[in-house]
C-alpha positions in Angstrom: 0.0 0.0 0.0 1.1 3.3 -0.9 0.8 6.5 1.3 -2.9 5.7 2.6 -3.9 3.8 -0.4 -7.9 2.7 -0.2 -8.6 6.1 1.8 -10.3 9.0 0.5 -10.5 12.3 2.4 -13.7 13.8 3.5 -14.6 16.9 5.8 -18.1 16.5 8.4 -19.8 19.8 9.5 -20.6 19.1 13.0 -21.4 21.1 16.0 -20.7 24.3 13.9 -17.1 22.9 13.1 -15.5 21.4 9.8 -14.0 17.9 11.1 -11.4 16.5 8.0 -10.9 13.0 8.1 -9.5 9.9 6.2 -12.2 7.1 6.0 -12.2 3.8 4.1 -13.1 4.5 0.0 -15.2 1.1 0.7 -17.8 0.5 2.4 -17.6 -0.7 6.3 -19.2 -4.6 5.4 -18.1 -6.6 8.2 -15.5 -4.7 9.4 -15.5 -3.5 12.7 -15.3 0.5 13.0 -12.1 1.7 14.8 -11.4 5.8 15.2 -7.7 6.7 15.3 -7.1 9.9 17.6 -3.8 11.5 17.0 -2.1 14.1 19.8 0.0 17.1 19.9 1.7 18.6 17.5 0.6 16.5 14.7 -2.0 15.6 12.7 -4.1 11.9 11.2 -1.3 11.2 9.4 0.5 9.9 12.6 -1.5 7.3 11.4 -0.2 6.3 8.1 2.0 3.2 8.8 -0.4 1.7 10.9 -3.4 1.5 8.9 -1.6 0.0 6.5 -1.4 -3.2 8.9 -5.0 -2.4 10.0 -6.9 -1.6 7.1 -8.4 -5.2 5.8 -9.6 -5.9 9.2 -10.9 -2.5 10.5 -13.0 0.5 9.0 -10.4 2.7 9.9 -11.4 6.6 11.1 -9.0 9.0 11.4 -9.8 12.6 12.2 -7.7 15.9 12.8 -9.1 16.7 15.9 -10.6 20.4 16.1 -8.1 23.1 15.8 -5.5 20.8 14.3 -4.5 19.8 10.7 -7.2 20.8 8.2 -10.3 20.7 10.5 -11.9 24.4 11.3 -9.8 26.3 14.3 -12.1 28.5 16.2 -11.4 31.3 18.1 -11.2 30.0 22.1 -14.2 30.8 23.7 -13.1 32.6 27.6 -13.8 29.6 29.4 -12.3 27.3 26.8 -15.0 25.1 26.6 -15.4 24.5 23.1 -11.6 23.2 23.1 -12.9 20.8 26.1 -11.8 16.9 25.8 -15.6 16.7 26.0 -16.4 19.0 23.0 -13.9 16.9 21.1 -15.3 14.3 21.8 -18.9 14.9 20.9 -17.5 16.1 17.4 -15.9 12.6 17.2 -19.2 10.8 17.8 -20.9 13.1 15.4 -18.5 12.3 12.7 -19.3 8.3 13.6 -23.0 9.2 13.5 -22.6 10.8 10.0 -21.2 7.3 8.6 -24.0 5.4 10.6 -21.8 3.8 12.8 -23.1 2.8 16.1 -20.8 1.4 18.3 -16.7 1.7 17.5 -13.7 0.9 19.2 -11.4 4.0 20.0 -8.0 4.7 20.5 -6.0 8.0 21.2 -2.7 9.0 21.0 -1.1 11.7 23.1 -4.0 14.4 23.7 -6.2 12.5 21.2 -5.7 9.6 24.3 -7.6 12.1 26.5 -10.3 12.7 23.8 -11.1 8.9 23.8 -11.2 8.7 27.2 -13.7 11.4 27.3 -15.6 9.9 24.6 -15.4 6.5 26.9 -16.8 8.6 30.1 -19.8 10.5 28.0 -20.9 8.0 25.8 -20.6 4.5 27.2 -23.3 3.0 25.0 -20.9 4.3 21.8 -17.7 2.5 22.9 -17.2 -0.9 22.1 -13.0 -0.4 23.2 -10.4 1.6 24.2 -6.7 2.3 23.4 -4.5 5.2 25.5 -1.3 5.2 23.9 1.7 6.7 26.3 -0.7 9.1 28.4 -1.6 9.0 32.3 -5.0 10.4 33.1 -4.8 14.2 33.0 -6.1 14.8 36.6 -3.4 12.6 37.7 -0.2 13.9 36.2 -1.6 17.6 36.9 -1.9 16.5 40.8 1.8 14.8 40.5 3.0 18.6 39.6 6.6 18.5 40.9 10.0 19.5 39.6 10.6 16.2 37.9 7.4 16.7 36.3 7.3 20.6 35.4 10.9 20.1 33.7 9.8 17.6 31.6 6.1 18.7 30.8 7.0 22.6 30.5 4.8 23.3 27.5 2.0 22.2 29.6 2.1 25.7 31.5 3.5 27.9 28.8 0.8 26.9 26.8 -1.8 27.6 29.1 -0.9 31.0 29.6 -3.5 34.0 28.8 -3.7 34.4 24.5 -1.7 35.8 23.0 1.4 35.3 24.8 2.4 31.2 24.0 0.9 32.5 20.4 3.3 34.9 19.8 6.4 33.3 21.1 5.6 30.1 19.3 5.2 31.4 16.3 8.1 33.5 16.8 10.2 30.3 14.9 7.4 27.4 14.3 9.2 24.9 12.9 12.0 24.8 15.4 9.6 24.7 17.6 7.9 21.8 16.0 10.8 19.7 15.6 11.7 19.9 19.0 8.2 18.8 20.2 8.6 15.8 18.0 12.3 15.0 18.8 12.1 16.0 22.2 10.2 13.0 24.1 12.1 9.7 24.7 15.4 11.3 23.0 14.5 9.3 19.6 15.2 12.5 17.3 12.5 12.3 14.3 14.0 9.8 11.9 11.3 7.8 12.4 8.5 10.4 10.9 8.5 9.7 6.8 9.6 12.7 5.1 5.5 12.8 4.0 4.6 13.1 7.1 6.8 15.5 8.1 6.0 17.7 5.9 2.0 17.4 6.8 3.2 18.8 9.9 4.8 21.3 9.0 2.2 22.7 6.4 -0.2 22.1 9.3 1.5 23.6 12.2 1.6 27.1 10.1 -1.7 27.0 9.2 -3.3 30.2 10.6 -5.4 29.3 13.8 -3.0 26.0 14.3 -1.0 27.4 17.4 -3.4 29.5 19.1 -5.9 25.9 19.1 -3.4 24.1 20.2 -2.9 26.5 23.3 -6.9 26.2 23.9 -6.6 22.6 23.8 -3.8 22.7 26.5 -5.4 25.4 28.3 -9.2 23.8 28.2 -7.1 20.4 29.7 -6.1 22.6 33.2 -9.2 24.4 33.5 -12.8 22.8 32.7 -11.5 19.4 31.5 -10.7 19.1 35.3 -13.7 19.9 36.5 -15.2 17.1 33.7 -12.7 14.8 35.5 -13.2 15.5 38.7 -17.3 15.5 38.4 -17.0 12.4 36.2 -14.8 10.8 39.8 -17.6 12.1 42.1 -20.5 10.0 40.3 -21.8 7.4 42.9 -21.5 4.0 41.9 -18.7 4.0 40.1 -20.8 5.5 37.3 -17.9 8.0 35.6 -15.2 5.3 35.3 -14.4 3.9 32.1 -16.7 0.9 31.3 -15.2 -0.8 28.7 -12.4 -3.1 28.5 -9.0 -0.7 27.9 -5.5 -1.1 26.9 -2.7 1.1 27.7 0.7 1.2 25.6 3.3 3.4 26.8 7.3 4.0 25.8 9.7 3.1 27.8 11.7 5.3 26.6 8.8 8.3 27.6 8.4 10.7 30.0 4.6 9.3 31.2 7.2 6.2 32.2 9.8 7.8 34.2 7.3 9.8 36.2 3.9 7.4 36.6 3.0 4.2 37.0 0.3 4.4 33.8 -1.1 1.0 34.4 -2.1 1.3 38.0 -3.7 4.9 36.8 -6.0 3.9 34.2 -6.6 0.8 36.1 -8.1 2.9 38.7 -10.2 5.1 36.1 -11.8 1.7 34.6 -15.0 -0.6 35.8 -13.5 -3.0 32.8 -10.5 -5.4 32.8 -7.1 -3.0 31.9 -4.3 -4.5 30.0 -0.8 -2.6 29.4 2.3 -3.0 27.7 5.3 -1.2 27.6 6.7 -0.2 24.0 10.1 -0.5 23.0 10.3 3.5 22.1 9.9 6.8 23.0 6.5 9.2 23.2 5.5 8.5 19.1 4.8 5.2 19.4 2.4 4.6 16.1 4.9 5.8 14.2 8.0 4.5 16.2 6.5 1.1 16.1 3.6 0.7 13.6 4.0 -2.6 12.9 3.6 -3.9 16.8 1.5 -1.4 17.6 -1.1 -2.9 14.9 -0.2 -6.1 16.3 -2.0 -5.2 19.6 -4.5 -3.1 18.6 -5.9 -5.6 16.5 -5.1 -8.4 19.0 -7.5 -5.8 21.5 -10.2 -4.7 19.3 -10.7 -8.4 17.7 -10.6 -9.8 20.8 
């Protein structure tokens, strides 16, 4: 398969947002439905590599989450609540509701791991499965705030700072910028990202709107995304943990592995059995390992 070969790309207007995704050219048949959530600083193309291991045996969706790649960038509302892991993930059940897809498995990388989680929490029915790739639950690392932890996740609180300030200074040199986020975790460096790819993230990062969403999206995640989390904690019964079966994949080679024990956290957000395994790599694990990370997503999702 070429560069995603059997995919078409298509654009959803939902909740008053454009949502561009890649989606089979075929239709669904038998397949079960799978949506691919990519994180920060990139794009669905993290994707590329493994849904070409994936694509016979799923109907693959992958998205640019709003305000990155080619889906609409709004302007942050003051509260940040349309950049909300919940708002994110109502577009992404939306976008499965526009292909008449019921019930999906869902996995996220990086912040698109806290959208899926989300999506888990709000819409159990929807959810037949769930994949975090190398993140701890956000309540959790932001209660671990140390030194360790402030030293290694610095962007997290320059990029929460009042617009336009992280703007401005971001875009003050983007693509360094940009690299360094994708050398930076897990020292790998970014020969592992296609020159294709690369260069979808770079066109992307510049687009105009990219940074400034990208800041809502960190700065929704320390203000009302807590409060999601920490209502979603309070439900009696047990009734805002995770109900579906999960699997967690992390990098040994990562920063959520140095500082947390990711297991034993998501274990404690889930009602469902929790699997985990630690990758051989650093934070960019789909594209880092694409081959074994199909391996056990479709181990999981078949299963």
């Amino acid at each position: 398969m070429s560069w995603f070969d059997g995919f078409e790309q298509r654009d959803f207007e939902v909740h008053g947002v454009r949502i561009h995704a890649r989606v089979p050219q075929d239709a669904q048949g038998d397949r079960p439905a799978l949506l691919l959530l990519h994180g920060f600083p990139q794009t669905h193309v993290l994707w590329h590599r493994v849904a070409k291991q994936l694509a016979r045996d799923f109907y693959l969706v992958m998205p640019d989450l709003r305000g990155y790649g080619d889906s609409s960038k709004p302007t942050g509302l003051t509260d940040h609540s349309n950049y909300s892991k919940r708002a994110l993930a109502a577009d992404m059940v939306a976008v499965m509701d526009a292909q008449g897809i019921a019930r999906f498995g869902v996995c996220g990388h990086d912040r698109g791991g806290r959208v899926a989680h989300r999506l888990a929490v709000d819409h159990p029915e929807r959810v037949q499965g769930l994949c975090v790739i190398d993140i701890a639950p956000t309540l959790d690392m932001y209660a671990a705030t140390d030194f360790a932890y402030a030293s290694a996740y610095y962007h997290w609180f320059h990029m929460i700072q009042p617009t336009p300030l992280p703007e401005t200074m971001i875009l003050g040199a983007p693509l360094p910028y940009l690299h360094t986020k994708l050398g930076g975790w897990g020292g790998t460096g970014t020969t592992f990202i296609e020159p294709q790819a690369m260069a979808e993230y770079e066109r992307c990062f510049v687009l105009p709107g990219t940074v400034h969403s990208m800041c809502e999206d960190y700065r929704a995640s320390a203000g009302i995304d807590l409060e999601h989390d920490r209502a979603s904690r309070a439900m009696p019964n047990g009734a805002g943990r995770i109900a579906c079966n999960t699997l967690v994949l992390w990098g040994e080679r990562g920063v959520v592995n140095r500082l947390f024990d990711p297991l034993a956290l998501w274990q404690a957000q889930c009602a469902a059995t929790v699997t985990g395994v630690a990758m051989a790599a650093g934070h960019f694990i789909p594209e880092e390992l694409p081959e074994l990370t199909a391996r056990h997503l479709k181990e999981f999702f078949h299963g």
